[in-house]
C-alpha positions as a Markdown table, in Angstrom:
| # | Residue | x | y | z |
|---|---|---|---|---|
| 1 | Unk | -170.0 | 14.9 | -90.7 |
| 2 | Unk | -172.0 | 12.2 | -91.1 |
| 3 | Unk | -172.1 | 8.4 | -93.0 |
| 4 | Unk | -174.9 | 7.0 | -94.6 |
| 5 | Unk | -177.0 | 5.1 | -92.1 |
| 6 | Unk | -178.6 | 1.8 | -93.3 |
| 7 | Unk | -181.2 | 1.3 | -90.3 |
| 8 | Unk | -182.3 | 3.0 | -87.2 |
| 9 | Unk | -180.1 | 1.4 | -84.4 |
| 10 | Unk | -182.3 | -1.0 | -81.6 |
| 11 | Unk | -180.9 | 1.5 | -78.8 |
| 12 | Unk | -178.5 | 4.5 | -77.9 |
| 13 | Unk | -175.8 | 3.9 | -74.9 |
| 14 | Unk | -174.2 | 7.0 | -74.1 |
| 15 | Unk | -170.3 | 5.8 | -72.4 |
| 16 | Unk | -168.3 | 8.1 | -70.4 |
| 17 | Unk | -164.7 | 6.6 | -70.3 |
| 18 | Unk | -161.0 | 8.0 | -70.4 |
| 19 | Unk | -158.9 | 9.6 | -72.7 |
| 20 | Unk | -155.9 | 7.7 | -72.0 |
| 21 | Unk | -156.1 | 3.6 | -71.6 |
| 22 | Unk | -155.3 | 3.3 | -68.0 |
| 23 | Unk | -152.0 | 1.0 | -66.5 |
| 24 | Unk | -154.4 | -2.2 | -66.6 |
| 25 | Unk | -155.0 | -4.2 | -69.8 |
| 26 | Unk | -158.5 | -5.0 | -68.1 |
| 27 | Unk | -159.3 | -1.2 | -68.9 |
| 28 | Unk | -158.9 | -1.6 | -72.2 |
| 29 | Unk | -160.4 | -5.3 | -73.1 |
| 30 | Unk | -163.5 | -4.2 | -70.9 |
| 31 | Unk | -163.6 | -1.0 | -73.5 |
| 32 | Unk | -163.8 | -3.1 | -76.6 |
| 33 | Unk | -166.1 | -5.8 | -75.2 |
| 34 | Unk | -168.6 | -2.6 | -74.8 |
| 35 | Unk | -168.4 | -1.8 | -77.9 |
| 36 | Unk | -168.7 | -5.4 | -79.1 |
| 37 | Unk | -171.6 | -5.7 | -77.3 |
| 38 | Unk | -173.0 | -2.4 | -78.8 |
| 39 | Unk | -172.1 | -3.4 | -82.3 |
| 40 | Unk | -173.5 | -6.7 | -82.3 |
| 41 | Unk | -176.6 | -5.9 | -81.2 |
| 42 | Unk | -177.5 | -2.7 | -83.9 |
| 43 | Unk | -176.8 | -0.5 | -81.4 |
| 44 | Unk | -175.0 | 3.0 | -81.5 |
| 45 | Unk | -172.7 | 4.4 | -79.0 |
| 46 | Unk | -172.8 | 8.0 | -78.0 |
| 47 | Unk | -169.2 | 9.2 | -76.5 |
| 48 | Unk | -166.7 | 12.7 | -76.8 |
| 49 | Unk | -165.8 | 12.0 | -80.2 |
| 50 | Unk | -162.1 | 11.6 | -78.9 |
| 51 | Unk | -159.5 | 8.9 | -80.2 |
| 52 | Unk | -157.3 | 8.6 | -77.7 |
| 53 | Unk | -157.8 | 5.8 | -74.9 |
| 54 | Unk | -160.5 | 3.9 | -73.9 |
| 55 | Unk | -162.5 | 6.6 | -76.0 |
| 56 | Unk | -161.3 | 5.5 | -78.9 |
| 57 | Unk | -161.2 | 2.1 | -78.1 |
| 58 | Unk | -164.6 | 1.6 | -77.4 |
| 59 | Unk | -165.6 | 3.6 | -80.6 |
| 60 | Unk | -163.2 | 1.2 | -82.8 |
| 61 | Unk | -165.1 | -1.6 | -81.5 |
| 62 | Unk | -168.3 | -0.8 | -82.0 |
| 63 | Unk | -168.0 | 0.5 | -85.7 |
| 64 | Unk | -165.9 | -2.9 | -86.4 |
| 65 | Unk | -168.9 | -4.6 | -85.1 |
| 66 | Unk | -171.7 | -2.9 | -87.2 |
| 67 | Unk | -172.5 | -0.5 | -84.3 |
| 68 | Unk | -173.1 | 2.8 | -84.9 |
| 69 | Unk | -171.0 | 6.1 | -83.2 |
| 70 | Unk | -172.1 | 9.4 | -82.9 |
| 71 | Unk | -169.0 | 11.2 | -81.4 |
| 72 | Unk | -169.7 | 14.6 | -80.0 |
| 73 | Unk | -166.4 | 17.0 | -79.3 |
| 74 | Unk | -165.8 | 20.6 | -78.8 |
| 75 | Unk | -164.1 | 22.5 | -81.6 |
| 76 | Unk | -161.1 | 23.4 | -79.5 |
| 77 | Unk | -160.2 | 19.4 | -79.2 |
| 78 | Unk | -160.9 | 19.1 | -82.7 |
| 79 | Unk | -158.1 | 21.4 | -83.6 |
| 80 | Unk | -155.8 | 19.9 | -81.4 |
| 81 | Unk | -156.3 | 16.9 | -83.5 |
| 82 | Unk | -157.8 | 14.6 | -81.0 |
| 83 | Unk | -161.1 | 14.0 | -82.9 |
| 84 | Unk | -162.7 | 10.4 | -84.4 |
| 85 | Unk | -163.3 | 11.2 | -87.8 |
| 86 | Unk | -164.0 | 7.3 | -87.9 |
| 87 | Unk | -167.4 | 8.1 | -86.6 |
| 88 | Unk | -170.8 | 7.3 | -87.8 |
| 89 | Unk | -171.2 | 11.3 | -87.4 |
| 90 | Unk | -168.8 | 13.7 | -85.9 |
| 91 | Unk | -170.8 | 16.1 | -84.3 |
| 92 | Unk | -168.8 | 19.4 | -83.5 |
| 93 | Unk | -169.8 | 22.1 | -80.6 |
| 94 | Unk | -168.1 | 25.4 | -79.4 |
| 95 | Unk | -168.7 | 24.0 | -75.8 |
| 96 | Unk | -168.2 | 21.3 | -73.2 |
| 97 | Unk | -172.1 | 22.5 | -72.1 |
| 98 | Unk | -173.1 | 22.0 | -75.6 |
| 99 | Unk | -170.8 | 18.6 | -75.8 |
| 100 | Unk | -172.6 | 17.1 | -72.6 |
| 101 | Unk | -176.4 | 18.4 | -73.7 |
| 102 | Unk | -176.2 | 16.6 | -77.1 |
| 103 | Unk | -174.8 | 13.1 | -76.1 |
| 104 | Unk | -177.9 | 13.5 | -73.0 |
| 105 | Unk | -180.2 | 13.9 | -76.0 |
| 106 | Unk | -179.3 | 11.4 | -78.3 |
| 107 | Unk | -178.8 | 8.4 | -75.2 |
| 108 | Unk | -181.7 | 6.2 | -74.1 |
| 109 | Unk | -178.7 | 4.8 | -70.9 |
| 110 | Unk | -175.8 | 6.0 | -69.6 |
| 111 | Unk | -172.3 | 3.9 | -68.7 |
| 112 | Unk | -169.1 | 4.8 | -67.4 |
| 113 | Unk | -166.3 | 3.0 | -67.8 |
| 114 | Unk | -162.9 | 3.6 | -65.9 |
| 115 | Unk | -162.1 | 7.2 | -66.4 |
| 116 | Unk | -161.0 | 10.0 | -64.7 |
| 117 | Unk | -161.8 | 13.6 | -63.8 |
| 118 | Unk | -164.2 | 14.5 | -66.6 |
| 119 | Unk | -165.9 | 10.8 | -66.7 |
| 120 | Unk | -166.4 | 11.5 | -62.7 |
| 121 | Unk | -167.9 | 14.6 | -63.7 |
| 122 | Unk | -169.8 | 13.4 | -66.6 |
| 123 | Unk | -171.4 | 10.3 | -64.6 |
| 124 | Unk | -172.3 | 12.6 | -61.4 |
| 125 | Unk | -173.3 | 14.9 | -63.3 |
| 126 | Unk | -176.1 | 12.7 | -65.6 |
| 127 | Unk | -176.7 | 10.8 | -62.1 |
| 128 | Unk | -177.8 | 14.5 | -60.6 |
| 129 | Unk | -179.8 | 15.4 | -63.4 |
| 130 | Unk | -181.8 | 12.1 | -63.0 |
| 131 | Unk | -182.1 | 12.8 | -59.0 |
| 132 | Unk | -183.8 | 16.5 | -59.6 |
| 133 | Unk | -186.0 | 15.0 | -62.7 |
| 134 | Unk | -184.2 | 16.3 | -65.6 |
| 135 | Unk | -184.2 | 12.8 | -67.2 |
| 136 | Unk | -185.5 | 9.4 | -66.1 |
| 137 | Unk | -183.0 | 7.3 | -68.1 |
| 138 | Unk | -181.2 | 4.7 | -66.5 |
| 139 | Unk | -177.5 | 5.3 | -65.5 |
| 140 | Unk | -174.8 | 2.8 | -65.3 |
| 141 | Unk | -171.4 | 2.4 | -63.3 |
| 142 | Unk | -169.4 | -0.5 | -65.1 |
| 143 | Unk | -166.8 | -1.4 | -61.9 |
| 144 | Unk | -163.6 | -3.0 | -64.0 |
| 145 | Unk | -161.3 | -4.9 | -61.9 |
| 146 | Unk | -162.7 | -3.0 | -58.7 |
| 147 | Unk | -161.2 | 0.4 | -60.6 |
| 148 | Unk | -164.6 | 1.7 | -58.7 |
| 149 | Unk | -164.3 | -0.2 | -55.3 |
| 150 | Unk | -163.4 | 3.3 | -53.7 |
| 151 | Unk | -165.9 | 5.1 | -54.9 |
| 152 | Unk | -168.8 | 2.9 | -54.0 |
| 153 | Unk | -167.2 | 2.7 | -50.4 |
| 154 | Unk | -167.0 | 7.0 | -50.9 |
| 155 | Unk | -170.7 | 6.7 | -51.4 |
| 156 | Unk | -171.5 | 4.2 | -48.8 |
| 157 | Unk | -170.2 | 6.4 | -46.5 |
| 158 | Unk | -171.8 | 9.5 | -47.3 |
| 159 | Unk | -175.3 | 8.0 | -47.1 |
| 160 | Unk | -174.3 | 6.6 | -43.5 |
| 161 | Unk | -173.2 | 10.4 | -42.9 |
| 162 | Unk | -177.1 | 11.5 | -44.1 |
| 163 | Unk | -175.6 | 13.4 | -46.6 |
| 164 | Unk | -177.2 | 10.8 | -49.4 |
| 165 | Unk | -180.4 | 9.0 | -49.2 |
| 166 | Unk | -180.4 | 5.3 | -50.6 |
| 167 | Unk | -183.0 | 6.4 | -52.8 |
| 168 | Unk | -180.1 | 8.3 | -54.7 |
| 169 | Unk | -178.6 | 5.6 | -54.5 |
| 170 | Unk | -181.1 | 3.2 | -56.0 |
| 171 | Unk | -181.0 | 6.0 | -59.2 |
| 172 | Unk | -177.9 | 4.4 | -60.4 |
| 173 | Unk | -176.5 | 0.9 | -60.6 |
| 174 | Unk | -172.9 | -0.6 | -60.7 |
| 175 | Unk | -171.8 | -3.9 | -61.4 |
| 176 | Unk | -168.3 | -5.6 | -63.0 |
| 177 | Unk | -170.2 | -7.9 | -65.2 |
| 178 | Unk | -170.8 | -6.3 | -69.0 |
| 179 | Unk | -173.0 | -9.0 | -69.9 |
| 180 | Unk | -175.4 | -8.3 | -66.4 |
| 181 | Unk | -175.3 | -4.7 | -66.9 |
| 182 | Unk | -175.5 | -3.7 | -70.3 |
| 183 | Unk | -178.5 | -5.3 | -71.1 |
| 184 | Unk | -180.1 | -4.3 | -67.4 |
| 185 | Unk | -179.1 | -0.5 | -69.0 |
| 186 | Unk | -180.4 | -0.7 | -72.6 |
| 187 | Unk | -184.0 | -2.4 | -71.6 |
| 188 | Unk | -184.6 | 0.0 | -68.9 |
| 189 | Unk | -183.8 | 2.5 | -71.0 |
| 190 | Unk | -186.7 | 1.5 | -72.9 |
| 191 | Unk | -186.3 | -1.3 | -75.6 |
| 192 | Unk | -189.6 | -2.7 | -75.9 |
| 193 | Unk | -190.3 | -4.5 | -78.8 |
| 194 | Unk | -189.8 | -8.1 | -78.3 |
| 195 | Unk | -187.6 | -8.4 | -81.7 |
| 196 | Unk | -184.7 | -6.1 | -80.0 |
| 197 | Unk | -185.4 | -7.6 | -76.6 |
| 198 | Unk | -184.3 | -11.2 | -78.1 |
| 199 | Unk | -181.5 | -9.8 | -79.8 |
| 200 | Unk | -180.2 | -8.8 | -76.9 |
């Protein structure tokens, strides 16, 4: 399924977020400022296709905007009736291997947002494809109201263990400011021209 598209978008920002909206408001607001900040700059988000949650928040957000979403969900969610037929295009798979390779494909940065088990797995898993030189795009930890404060000290520790290098860690970058991060993401992920660079 897909909507007529007027222009290409300036840059693609695949988000890994959760599926429920989390017992913070913070969660949520920091959900639709990333997709205002998508949206206002002719970009198009790249998420699970879900409307539940910060998922769907982040996807409202964007469209309302003038962003464009390309949500990409396994059949068996579709027919469970948690799909985003909202989206710019609706793109629907028979796996979560097939879900995960597409929104890879079609993202120029990554970003999770608060989340839980499968945005962990999504984010280490796009974080250990850049470590063994699947991809060289840029991969993004947004930190909402220190929701990620354990983790970072999780991964601290392991590189004092020797487990992790700090070169690994230097392949991904967190921060709780959307306005530092986002565009630190997007332009390393390789908006150039000095037309989208301003807009941003």
């Amino acid at each position: 399924m897909e909507r007529q598209m007027t222009r290409e978008p300036a840059f693609s920002l695949c988000v890994y977020c959760g599926s429920r909206p989390g017992a913070d408001p913070t969660y949520a607001a920091a959900a639709r400022h990333v997709g205002e900040w998508i949206g206002q700059r002719g970009g198009q988000l790249v998420y699970g296709g879900g409307r539940n949650g910060l998922m769907g928040l982040v996807a409202q957000a964007t469209l309302a905007a003038g962003g464009r979403v390309v949500g990409v969900i396994p059949r068996a969610l579709v027919e469970r009736e948690w799909a985003n037929t909202d989206c710019s295009e609706l793109l629907v798979v028979e796996t979560m291997h097939e879900r995960k390779r597409e929104m890879a494909e079609r993202a120029d940065a990554f970003l999770a947002l608060p989340g839980g088990i499968g945005t962990f797995e999504e984010f280490f898993e796009v974080w250990t494809w850049r470590q063994l030189g699947y991809h060289d795009k840029p991969v993004g930890l947004l930190n909402v109201a220190g929701y990620y404060d354990g983790l970072m000290q999780f991964l601290a520790a392991s590189v004092d263990h020797q487990f992790m290098g700090p070169w690994q860690m230097d392949l991904m970058v967190s921060d709780s400011e959307i306005e530092r991060l986002l565009p630190a993401l997007v332009q390393a992920g390789g908006v150039t021209a000095a037309d989208r660079l301003d807009a941003i």
